[in-house]
C-alpha positions as CSV (number, residue, x, y, z in Angstrom):
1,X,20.3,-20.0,-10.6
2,X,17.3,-22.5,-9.6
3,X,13.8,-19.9,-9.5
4,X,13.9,-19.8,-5.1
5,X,17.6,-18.9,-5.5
6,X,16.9,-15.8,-7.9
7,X,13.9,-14.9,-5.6
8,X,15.9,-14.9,-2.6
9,X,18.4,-13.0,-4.5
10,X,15.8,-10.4,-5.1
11,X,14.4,-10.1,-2.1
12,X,17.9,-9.4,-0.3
13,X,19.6,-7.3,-2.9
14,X,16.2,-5.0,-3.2
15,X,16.8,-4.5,1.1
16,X,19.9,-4.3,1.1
17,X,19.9,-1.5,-0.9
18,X,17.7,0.7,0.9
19,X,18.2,2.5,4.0
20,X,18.2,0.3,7.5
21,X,14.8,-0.3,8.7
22,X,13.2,0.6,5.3
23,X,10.4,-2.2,3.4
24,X,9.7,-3.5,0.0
25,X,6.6,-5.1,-1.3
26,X,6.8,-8.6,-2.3
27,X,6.1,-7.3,-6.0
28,X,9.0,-5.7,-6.4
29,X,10.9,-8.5,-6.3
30,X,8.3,-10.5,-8.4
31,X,8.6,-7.9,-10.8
32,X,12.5,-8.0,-10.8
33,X,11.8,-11.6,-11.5
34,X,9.6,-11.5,-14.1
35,X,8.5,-7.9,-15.6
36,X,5.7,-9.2,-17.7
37,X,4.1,-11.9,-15.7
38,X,5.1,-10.6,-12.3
39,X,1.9,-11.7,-10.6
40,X,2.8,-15.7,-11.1
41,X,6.0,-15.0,-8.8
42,X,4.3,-14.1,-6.3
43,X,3.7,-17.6,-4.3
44,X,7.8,-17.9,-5.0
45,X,8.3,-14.4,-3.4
46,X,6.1,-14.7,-0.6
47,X,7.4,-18.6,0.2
48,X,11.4,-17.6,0.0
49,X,10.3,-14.9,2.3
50,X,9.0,-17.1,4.7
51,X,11.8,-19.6,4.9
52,X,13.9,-16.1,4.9
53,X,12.0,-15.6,8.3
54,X,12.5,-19.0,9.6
55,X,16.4,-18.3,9.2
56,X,15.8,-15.1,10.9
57,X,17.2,-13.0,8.2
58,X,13.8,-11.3,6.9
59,X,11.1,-10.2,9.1
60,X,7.3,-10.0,7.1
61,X,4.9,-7.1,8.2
62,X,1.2,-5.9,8.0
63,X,0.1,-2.4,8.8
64,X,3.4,-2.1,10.4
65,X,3.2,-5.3,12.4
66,X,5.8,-8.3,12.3
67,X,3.5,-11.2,11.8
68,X,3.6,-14.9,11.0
69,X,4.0,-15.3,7.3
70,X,2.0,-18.2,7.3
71,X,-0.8,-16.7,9.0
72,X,-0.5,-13.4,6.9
73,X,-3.4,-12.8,4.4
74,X,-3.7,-9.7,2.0
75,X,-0.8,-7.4,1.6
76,X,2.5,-7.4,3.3
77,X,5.6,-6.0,3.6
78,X,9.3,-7.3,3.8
79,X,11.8,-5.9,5.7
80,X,15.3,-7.4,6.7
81,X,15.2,-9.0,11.0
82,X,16.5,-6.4,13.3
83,X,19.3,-7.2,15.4
């Protein structure tokens, strides 16, 4: 599994585990990744959730607020689109 698959993989299986409309910080999926050195997964995390957004699959917010991933800055959360 190539290092964006595994991330995606995290990403998704972390949300789709948790009840419908509910969030995850990126981290949590760096730190599924990588326990130890979580914090150097985050650029992986954060870009596999963006291209999750372009597919429409993931939606990426701040304070609650969808927002452009690539315009986001500071914390986020990740949350799956709704339909």
């Amino acid at each position: 599994m190539s290092d964006d698959s595994a991330a995606r993989e995290a990403v998704l299986s972390l949300l789709e585990n948790r009840r419908p409309g509910a969030s995850i910080c990126p981290s949590e999926a760096a730190r599924r990744l990588d326990p130890v050195h979580w914090r150097d997964e985050m650029a992986r995390v954060r870009a596999v959730a963006a291209r999750l957004v372009t597919e429409g699959r993931l939606e990426v917010t701040q304070k609650g607020t969808v927002v452009d991933p690539a315009l986001a800055r500071g914390p986020i959360r990740l949350r799956l689109a709704r339909e």
